[in-house]
C-alpha positions as CSV (number, residue, x, y, z in Angstrom):
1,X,102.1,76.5,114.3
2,X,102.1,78.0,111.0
3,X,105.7,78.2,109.9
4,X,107.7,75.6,108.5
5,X,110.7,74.0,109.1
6,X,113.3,74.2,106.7
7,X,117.1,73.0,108.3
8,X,118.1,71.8,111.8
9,X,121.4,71.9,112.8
10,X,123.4,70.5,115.7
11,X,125.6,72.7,118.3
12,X,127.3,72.2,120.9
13,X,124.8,74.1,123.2
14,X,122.1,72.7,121.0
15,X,119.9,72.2,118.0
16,X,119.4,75.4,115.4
17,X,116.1,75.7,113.7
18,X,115.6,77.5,110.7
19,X,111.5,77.7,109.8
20,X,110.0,79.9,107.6
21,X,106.2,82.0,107.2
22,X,105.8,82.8,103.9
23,X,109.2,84.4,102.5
24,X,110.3,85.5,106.0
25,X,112.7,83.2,107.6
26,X,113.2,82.8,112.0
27,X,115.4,81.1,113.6
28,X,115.4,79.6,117.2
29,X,117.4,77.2,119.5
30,X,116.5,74.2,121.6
31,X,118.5,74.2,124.7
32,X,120.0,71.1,126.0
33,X,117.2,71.7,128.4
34,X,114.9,71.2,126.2
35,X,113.7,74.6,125.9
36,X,113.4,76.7,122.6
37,X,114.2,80.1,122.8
38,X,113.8,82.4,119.5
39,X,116.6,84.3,117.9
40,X,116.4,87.5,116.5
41,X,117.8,88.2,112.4
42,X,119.4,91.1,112.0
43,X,118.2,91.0,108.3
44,X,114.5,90.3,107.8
45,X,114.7,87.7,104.7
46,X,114.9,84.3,104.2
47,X,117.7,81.4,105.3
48,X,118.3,79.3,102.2
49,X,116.8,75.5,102.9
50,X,119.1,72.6,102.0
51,X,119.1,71.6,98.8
52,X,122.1,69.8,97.4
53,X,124.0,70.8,100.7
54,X,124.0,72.2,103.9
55,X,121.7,75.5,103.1
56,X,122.4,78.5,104.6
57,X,122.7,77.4,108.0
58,X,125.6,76.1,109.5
59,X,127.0,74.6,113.0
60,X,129.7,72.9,114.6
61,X,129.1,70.2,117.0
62,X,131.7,70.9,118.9
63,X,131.0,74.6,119.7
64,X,127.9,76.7,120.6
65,X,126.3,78.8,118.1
66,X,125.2,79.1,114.5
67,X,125.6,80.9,111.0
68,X,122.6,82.0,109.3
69,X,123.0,83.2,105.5
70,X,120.4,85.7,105.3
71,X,118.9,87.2,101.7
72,X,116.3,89.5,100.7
73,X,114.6,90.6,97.9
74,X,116.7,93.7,97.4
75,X,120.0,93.2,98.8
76,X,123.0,90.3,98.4
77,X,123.3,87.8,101.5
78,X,125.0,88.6,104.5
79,X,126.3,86.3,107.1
80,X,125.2,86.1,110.5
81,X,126.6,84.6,113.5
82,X,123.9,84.2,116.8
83,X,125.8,85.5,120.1
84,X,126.8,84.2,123.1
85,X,127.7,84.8,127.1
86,X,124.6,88.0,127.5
87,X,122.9,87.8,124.4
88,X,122.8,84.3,123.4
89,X,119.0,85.4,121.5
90,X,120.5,87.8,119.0
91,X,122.7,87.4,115.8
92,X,125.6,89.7,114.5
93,X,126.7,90.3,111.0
94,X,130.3,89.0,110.4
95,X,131.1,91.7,107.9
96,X,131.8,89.0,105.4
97,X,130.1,91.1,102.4
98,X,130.2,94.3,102.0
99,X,127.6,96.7,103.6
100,X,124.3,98.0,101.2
101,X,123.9,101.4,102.8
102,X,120.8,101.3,100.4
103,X,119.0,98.7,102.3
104,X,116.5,101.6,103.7
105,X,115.2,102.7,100.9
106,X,113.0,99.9,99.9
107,X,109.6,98.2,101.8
108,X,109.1,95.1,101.9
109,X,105.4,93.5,102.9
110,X,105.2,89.9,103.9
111,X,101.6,88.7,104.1
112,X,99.0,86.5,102.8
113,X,96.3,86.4,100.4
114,X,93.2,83.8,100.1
115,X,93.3,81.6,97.1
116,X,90.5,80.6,95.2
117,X,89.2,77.8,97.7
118,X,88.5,80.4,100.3
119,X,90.4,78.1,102.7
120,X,94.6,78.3,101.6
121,X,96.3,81.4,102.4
122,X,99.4,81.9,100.3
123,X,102.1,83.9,101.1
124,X,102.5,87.4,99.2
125,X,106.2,89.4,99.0
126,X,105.3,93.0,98.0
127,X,108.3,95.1,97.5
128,X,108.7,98.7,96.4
129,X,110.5,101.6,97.1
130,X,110.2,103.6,100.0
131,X,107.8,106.7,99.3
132,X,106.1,105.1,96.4
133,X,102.4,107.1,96.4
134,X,99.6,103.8,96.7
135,X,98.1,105.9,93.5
136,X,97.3,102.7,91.7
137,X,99.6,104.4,89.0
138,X,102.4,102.1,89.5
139,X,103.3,99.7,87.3
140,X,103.2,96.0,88.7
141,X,104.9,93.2,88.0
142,X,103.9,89.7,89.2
143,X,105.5,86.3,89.7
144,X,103.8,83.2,90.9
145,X,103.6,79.3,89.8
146,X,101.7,76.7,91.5
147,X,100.4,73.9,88.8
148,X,100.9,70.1,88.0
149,X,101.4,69.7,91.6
150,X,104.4,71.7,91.4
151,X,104.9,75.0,93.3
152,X,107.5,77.2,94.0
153,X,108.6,77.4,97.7
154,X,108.9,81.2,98.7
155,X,112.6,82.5,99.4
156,X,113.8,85.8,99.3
157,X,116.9,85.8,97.0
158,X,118.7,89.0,95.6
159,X,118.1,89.2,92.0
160,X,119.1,92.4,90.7
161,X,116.8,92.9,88.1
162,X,114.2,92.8,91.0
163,X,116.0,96.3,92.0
164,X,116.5,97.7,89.1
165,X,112.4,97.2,88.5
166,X,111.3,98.9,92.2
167,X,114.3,101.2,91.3
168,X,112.6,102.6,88.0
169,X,109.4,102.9,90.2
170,X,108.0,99.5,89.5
171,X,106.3,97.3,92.4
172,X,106.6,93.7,92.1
């Protein structure tokens, strides 16, 4: 399918599979049945791939279950941990950061727009605050890089300036 595959990681109960669309991370499970089953984020964003380490997803061999590190465009990470016994297909948020009770007041669009070619779609983050009026009076910012063969793969990571521009009415 369409999204892409970012960290595998081994469980007890299983393998972990973080994947991405765009900006928007999922995660899902394959059983040691041999079945996947999807697990739902608690936090829409994106699960950091591994870089120089393990990424934002984490196991233990030795015990069922995962941790996700989940970050979106307009609020810092959070930790989640995926559950077990009667909801094995859901994740909880350990409570390791503190809550952003302002988490509501911003929209965040993932989609895709058709480049050039007529044939890529490339994924598009639109983020503003909620109630902005679609007026075409906003101002917009926008960031993007793809050249020399080089592009830039799209996570959601909590920048604060990115705030503090939807914040002052701006859409980026």
């Amino acid at each position: 399918g369409d999204p892409v595959i970012t960290n595998i990681a081994a469980a007890a109960d299983g393998l972990y599979v973080a994947a991405r669309n765009g900006a928007a991370s999922t995660l899902f499970r394959i059983g040691t049945d041999g079945k996947s089953t999807p697990i739902k984020l608690s936090v829409t964003g994106s699960i950091s791939p591994p870089e120089e380490g393990p990424g934002d997803l984490a196991t233990d061999p030795r015990v069922p279950g995962a941790w996700a590190g989940v970050s979106t465009w307009t609020t810092p990470a959070v930790w989640l941990t995926t559950g077990s016994g009667d909801t094995p297909d859901t994740t909880t948020n350990l409570g390791l950061a503190p809550a952003d009770t302002a988490q509501g007041d911003y929209v965040i669009t993932e989609t895709t727009i058709l480049a050039r070619d007529n044939k890529t779609r490339l994924p598009l983050s639109i983020i503003e605050k909620r109630g902005t009026p679609h007026d075409h009076q906003q101002r917009v910012l926008v960031e993007g890089y793809g050249a020399y063969g080089i592009s830039e793969e799209p996570f959601a990571r909590f920048v604060p300036v990115v705030r503090g521009w939807v914040d002052a009415g701006g859409v980026l």
